[in-house]
C-alpha positions as a LaTeX table, in Angstrom:
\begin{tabular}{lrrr}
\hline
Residue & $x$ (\AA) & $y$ (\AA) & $z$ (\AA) \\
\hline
Unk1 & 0.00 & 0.00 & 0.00 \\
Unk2 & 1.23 & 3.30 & $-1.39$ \\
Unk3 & 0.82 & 5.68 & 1.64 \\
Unk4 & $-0.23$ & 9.50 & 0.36 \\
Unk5 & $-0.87$ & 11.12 & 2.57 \\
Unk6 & $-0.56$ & 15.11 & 3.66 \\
Unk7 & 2.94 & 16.52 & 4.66 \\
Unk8 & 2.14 & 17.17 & 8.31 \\
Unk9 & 0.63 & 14.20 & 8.81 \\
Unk10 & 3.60 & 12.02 & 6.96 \\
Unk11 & 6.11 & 14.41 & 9.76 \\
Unk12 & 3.84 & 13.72 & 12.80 \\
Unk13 & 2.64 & 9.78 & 11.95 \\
Unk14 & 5.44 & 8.80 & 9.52 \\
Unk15 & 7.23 & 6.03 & 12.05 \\
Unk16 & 3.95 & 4.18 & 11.86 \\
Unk17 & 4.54 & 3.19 & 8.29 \\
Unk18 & 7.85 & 1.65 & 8.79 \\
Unk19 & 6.36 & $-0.40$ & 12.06 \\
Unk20 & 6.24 & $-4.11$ & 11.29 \\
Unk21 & 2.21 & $-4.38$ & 12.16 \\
Unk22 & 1.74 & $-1.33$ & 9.52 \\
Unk23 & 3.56 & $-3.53$ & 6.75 \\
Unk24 & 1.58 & $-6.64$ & 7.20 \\
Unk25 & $-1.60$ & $-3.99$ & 7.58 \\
Unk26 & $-0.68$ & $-2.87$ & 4.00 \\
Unk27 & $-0.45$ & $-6.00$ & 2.75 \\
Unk28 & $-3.94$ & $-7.37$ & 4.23 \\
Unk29 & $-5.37$ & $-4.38$ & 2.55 \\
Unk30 & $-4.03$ & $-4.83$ & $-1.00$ \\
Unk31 & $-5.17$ & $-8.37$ & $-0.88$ \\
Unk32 & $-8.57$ & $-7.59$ & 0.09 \\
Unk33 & $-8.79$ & $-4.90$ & $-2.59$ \\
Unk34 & $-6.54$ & $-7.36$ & $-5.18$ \\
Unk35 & $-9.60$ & $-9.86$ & $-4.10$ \\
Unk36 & $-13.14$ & $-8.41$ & $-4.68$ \\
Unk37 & $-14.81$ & $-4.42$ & $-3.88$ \\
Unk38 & $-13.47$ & $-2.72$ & $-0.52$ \\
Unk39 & $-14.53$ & 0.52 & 0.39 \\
Unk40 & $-13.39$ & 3.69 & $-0.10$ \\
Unk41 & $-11.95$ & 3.55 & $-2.95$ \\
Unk42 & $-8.11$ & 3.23 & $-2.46$ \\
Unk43 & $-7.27$ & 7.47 & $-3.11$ \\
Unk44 & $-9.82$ & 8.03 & $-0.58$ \\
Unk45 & $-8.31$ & 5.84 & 2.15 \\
Unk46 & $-6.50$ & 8.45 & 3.85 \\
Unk47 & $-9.07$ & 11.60 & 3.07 \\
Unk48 & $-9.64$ & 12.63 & 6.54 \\
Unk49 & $-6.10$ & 13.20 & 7.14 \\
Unk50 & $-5.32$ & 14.71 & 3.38 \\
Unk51 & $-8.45$ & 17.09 & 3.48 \\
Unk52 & $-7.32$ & 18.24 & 7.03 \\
Unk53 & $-3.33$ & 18.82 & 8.01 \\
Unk54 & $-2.05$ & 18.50 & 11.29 \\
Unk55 & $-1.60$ & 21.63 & 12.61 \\
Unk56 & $-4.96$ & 22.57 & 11.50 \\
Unk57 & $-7.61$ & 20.02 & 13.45 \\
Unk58 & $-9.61$ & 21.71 & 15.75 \\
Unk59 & $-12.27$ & 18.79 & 16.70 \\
Unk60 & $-12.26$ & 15.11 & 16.17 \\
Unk61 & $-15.25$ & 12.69 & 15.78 \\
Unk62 & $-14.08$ & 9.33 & 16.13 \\
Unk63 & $-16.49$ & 6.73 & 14.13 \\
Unk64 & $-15.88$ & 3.32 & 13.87 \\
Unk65 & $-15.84$ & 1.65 & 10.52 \\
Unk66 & $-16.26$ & 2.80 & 6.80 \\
Unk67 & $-20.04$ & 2.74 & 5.15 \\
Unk68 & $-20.10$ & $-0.91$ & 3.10 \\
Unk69 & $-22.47$ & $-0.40$ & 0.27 \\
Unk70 & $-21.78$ & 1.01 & $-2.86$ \\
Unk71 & $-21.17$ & 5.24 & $-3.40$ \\
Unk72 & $-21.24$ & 5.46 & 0.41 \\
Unk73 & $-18.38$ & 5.75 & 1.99 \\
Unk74 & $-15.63$ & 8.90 & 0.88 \\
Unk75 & $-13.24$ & 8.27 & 3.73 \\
Unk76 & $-14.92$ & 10.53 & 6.48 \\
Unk77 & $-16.62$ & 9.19 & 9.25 \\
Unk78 & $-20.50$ & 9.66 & 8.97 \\
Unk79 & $-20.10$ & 11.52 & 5.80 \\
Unk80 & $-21.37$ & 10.01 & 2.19 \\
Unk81 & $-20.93$ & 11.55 & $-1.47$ \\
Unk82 & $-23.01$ & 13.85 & $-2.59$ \\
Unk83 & $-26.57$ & 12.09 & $-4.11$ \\
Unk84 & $-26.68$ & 9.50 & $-1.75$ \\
Unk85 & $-29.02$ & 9.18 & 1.01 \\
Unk86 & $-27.90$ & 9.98 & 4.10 \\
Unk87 & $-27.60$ & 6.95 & 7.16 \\
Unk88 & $-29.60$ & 6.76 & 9.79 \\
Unk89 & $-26.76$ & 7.92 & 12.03 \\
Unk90 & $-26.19$ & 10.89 & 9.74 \\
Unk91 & $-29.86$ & 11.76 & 9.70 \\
Unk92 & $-29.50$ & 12.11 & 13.55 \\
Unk93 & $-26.16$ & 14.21 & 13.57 \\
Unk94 & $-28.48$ & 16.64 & 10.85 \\
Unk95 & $-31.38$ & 17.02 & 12.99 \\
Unk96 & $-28.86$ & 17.16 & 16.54 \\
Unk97 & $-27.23$ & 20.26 & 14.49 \\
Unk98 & $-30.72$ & 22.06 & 13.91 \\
Unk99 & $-31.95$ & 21.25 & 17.48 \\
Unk100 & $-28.62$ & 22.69 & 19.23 \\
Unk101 & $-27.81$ & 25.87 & 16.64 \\
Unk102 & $-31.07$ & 25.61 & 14.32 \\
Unk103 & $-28.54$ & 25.23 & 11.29 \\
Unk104 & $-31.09$ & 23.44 & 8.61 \\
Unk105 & $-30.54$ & 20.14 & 7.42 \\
Unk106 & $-28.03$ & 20.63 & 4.12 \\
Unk107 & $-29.01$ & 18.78 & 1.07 \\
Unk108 & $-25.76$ & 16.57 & 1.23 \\
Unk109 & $-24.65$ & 13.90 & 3.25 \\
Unk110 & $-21.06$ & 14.95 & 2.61 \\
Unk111 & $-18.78$ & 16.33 & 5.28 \\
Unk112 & $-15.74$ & 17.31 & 3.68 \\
Unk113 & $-17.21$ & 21.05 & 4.11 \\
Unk114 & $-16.36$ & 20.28 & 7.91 \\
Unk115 & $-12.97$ & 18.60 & 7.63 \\
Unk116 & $-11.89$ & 21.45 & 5.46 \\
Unk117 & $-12.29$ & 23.29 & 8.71 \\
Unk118 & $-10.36$ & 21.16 & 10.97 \\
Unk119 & $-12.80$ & 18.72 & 12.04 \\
Unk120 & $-10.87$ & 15.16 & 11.71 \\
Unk121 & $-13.39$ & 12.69 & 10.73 \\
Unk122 & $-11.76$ & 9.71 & 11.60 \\
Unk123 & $-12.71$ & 6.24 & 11.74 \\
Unk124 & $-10.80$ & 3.83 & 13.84 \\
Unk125 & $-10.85$ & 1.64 & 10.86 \\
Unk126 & $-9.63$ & 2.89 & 7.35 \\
Unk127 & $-11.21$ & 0.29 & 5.03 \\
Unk128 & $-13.67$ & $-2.54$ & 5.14 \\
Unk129 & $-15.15$ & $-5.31$ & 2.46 \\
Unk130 & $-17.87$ & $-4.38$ & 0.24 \\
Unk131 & $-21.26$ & $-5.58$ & 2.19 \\
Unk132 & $-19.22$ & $-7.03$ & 5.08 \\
Unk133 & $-19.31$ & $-4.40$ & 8.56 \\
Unk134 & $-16.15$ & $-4.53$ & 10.09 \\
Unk135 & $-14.37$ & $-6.88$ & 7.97 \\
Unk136 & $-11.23$ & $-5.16$ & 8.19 \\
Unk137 & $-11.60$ & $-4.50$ & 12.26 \\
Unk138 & $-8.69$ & $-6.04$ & 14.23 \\
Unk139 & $-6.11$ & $-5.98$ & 11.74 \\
Unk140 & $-3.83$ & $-3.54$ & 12.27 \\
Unk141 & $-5.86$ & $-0.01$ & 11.76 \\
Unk142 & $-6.76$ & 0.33 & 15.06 \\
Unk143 & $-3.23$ & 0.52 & 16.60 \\
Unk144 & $-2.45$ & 3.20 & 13.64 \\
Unk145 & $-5.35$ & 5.51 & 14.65 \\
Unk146 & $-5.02$ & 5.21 & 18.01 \\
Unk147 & $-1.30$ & 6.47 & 17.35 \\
Unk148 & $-2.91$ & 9.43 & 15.39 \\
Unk149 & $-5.20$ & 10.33 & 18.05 \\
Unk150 & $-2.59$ & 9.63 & 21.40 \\
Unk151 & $-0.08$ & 12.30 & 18.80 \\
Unk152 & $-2.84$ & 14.76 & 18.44 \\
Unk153 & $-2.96$ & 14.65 & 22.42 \\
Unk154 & 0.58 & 15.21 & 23.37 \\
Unk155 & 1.58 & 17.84 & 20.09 \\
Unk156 & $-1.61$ & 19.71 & 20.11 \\
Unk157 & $-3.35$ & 21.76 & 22.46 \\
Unk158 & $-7.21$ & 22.69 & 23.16 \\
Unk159 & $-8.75$ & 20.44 & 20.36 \\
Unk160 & $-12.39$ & 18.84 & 20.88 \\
Unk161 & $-12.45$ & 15.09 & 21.01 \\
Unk162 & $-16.26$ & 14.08 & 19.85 \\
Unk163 & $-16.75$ & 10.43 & 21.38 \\
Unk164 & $-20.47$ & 9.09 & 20.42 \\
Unk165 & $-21.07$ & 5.20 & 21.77 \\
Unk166 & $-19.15$ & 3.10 & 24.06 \\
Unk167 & $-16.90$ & 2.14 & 21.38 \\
Unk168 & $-15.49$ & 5.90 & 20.69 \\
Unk169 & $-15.89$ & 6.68 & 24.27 \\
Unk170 & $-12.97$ & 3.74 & 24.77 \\
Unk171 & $-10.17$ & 5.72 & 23.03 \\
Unk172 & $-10.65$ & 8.60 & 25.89 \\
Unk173 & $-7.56$ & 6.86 & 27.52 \\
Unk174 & $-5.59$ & 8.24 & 24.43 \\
Unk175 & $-6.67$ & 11.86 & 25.14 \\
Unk176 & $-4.86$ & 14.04 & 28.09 \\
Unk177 & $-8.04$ & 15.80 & 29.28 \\
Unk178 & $-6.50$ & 18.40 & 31.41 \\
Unk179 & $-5.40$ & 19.62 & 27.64 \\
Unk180 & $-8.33$ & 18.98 & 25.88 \\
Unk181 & $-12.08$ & 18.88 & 25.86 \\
Unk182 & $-13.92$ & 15.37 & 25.55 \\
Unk183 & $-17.29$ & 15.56 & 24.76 \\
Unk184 & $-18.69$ & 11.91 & 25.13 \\
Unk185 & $-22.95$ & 10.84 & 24.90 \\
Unk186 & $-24.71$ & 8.09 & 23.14 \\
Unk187 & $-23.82$ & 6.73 & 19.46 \\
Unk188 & $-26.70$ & 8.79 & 16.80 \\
Unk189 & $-27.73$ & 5.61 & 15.47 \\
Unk190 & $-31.18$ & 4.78 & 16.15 \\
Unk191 & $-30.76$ & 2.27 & 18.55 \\
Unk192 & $-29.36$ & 4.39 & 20.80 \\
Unk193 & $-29.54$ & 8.18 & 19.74 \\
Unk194 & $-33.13$ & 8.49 & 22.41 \\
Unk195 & $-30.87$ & 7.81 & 24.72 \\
Unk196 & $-28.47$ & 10.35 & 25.19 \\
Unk197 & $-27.35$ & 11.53 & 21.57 \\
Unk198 & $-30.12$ & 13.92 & 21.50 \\
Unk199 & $-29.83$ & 17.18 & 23.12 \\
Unk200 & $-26.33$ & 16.78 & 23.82 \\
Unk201 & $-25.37$ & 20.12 & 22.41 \\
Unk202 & $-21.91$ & 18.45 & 21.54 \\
Unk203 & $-22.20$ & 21.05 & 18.22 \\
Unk204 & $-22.30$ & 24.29 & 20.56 \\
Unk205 & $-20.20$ & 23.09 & 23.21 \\
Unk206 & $-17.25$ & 22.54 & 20.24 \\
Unk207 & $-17.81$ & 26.11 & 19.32 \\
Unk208 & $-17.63$ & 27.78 & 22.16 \\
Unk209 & $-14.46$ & 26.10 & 23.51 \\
Unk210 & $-12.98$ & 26.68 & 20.73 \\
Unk211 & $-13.93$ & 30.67 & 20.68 \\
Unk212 & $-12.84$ & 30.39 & 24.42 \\
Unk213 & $-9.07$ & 29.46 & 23.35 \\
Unk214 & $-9.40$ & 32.44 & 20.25 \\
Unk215 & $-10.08$ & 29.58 & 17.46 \\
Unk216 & $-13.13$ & 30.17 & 14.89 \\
Unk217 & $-16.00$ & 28.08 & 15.49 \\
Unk218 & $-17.12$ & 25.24 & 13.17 \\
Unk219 & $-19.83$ & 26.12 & 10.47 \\
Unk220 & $-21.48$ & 22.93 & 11.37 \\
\hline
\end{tabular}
């Protein structure tokens, strides 16, 4: 696997791709995509981090796993190309957004408006089979984003870690929260989004801790 990926990210990250686990990583991944339809395509594996350097991520929303049917996923957690219907779990985040700072619902699912203002969209896994959720969990990915997200704690200061469901909420042990804010609640999907996701103002509270340290909020 041909890693391109953004400057600041290659200088921060960079000793992850020469890590023994990151080698046999790659070479799961090419075989899967060598084998039959993975998702997102292969020049969007590594979007959230091209689309938004370093030095200029403000908030991060953690997700889990890629979308698995076809046009979905773009390499941004949550987000989906433009056309395409939006998840269930992105249909929550929409209406969250116009509950908490009565922003109406855009007509696309895509987020890349977002990361290109320093919101990291990142999924703990990078790639998955076509049709097949977490196919691609436990091999490898999850030890190279957690190294991405334990670096954005100790370089970085004042950023917004966005942790929805138990299974986001388990990389706050990354984060050093005396220098960051963690915002944690319920996962939007509809099993779960009555119970917590809604009305947790994690949209506002972003903003105004980042005004607070002199940083411009997100147009969410």
């Amino acid at each position: 696997m041909d890693v391109k990926i953004e400057d600041s990210w290659k200088r921060h990250i960079g000793a992850e791709f020469e890590k023994p686990y990151f080698a046999a990583l790659a070479a799961f991944v090419r075989d899967e995509y060598r084998q039959g339809t993975c998702y997102p395509p292969g020049r969007l594996i590594f979007n959230a981090f091209n689309l938004c350097p370093f030095d200029k991520v403000k908030v991060v929303i953690i997700g889990q796993d890629p979308y698995h049917e076809p046009g979905q996923a773009q390499g941004l957690c949550f987000s989906v190309n433009d056309g395409v219907p939006f998840p269930p779990s992105l249909v929550n985040i929409f209406k969250e957004i116009q509950a908490d700072l009565g922003t109406p619902v855009p007509e696309s699912g895509s987020l890349v408006r977002w990361a290109e203002q320093g919101v990291l969209l990142l999924n703990a896994t990078l790639t998955v089979r076509a049709h097949a959720a977490g196919s691609h969990q436990r091999h490898g990915w999850e030890e190279f984003t957690d190294a991405v997200i334990r670096e954005l704690s100790a370089a970085r200061e004042h950023l917004v870690f966005i942790l929805w469901g138990s299974y986001a909420q388990g990389k706050a042990q990354l984060i050093d929260a005396s220098r960051h804010l963690i915002l944690r609640s319920a996962h939007p999907s509809p099993l779960s989004a009555h119970r917590g996701f809604f009305g947790n103002h994690h949209f506002s509270l972003a903003n105004q801790y980042l005004q607070k340290y002199g940083m411009e909020p997100i147009k969410w």
